[in-house]
Each structure stands twice: as C-alpha cells, then as structure tokens.
C-alpha positions, 0 to 999 in steps of 0.5 A: 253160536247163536247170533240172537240177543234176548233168548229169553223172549217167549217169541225167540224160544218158541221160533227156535223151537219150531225150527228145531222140529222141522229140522226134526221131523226133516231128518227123519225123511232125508239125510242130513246132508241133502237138507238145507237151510231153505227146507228147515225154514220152509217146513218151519213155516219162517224165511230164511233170514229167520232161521239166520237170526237163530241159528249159524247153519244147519250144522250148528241146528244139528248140534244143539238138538244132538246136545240137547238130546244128550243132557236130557238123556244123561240127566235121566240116568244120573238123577238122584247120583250125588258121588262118582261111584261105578254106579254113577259110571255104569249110569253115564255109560247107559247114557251114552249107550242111549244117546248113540242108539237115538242118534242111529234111529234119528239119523238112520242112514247117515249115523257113522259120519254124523256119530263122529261129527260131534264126537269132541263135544260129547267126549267133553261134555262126558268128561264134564259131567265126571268132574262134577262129581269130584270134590274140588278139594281133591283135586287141589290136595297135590299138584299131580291130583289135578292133571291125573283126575283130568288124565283118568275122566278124559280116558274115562270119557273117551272109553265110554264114548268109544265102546257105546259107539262100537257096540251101535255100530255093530247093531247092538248085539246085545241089551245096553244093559248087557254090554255095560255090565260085561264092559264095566271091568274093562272101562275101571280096569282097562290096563289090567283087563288086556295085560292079563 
C-alpha cells in the first residue's frame, strides 16, 4: 500500500488529503481513466515525486477514497447496532445501497467498470463487518459452526453487494428503502424465496 513511514505527522496527513481532494474534485470533471498521476499533483499544487511518496498510483487513490467513502457510510448506518438481527442486515444492505448510489454520481460516466474494480474488496469488508457482530464463542461451539457462518456471511456479503449494484445500475427504480424492504426475504430466505 502506502510507501510512507510516519503517517501519523500532521504534515503527511494533511498532503494526503490534499491529494485526496484533487483526485476528488478531478473525478468529477473527467473519467478515472483519462486522469493521471501528473494532474492529481498538479491540482494538488505537489510534484509528482510527492504524490509517489503517499500513494503507489492512481488506483490505490481511488480505493482508499472509495473505502473510506464505504466505512464512514457503513458506520453511519450501523451505529448504535450491537448484534446481528435483520435490523443490523437491512442497515448494511441500506449502506451498500448508499455507497453504489455515491459511487455512481462520484464516477458518473465510468460506474459499471469502476463498480467492479473494487468489487472484492467491498464484498470482504461487508463480510467483515457481519462477522463482527458474531460472538466469537459461537463460532468455536462445533467445528462446522466455523466454516458455516463464513459460508452463510460470504453469501450474505456477496447478496447484498450484488443486488445493491443491480438496483443502481438499473437507475434505482425505486427508493433504497423500497428495494431493501422488498429484498430483505430474498437475501434471509434466497433458496426458499426461488424453489417456491
């Protein structure tokens, strides 16, 4: 990832930032891309040597921004959530909902590739934030209980990731809230929901 040492200087966070806006505000005007390295520095007002020193490229800028984007919409929705109940489900799939709507209108022109791009990561973070929820004591009681819980939040993950992607890319037809509502039984019951 990052190639600097001390992110913790006020110096280094406040030059990551500022690269971070510039990338920004540049890909509100052009596709991602047709940026490059040069104009995230130039607008930035830094050289390029710089922007080297705190990102690889213009791809890891991009997924540190859309993570970040992530999170603070996921903790948004979840905060005060303290088991995993459909509530705590419906509040992370109205999060996803939420970040593929931000991405669309971040990355107007270019959203169906760049939604891919960083599909993995999201999927996993998703799937990261499920488990946290799980009491860790249930996952040791059988040695099943382990691989099944992984099985049932990757499909969880996947699910919620793949309809909230679905529902954007199709021009949110209706409300996040509608659409969560109406696919909440198909994402707890996906099997019995499509054999009838």
């Amino acid at each position: 990832m990052t190639i600097n040492k001390n992110e913790a200087d006020p110096r280094v966070i406040r030059t990551r930032r500022l690269l971070q806006d510039a990338f920004a505000s540049l890909i509100q005007e052009k596709d991602f891309e047709s940026i490059t390295v040069r104009d995230i520095a130039e607008r930035a007002t830094v050289n390029r040597a710089t922007f080297y020193a705190h990102f690889v490229d213009k791809f890891e800028i991009l997924e540190v921004r859309l993570m970040e984007s992530f999170m603070t919409i996921i903790n948004r929705r979840i905060s005060g959530h303290t088991v995993l109940n459909e509530e705590t489900i419906q509040s992370i799939f109205l999060g996803v909902c939420d970040f593929h709507k931000g991405l669309s209108t971040m990355c107007k022109r270019r959203y169906t590739s760049l939604g891919t791009v960083f599909e993995i990561q999201i999927k996993e973070q998703i799937q990261t934030i499920l488990l946290s929820f799980i009491d860790k004591d249930k996952m040791l009681s059988s040695p099943n209980a382990h691989f099944l819980i992984h099985t049932a939040s990757t499909m969880l993950s996947w699910g919620m990731y793949g309809a909230a992607y679905t529902w954007n890319n199709e021009g949110s037809p209706i409300s996040a809230e509608s659409f969560v509502k109406q696919a909440m039984p198909l994402l707890l019951n996906g099997a019995k929901e499509l054999l009838g």
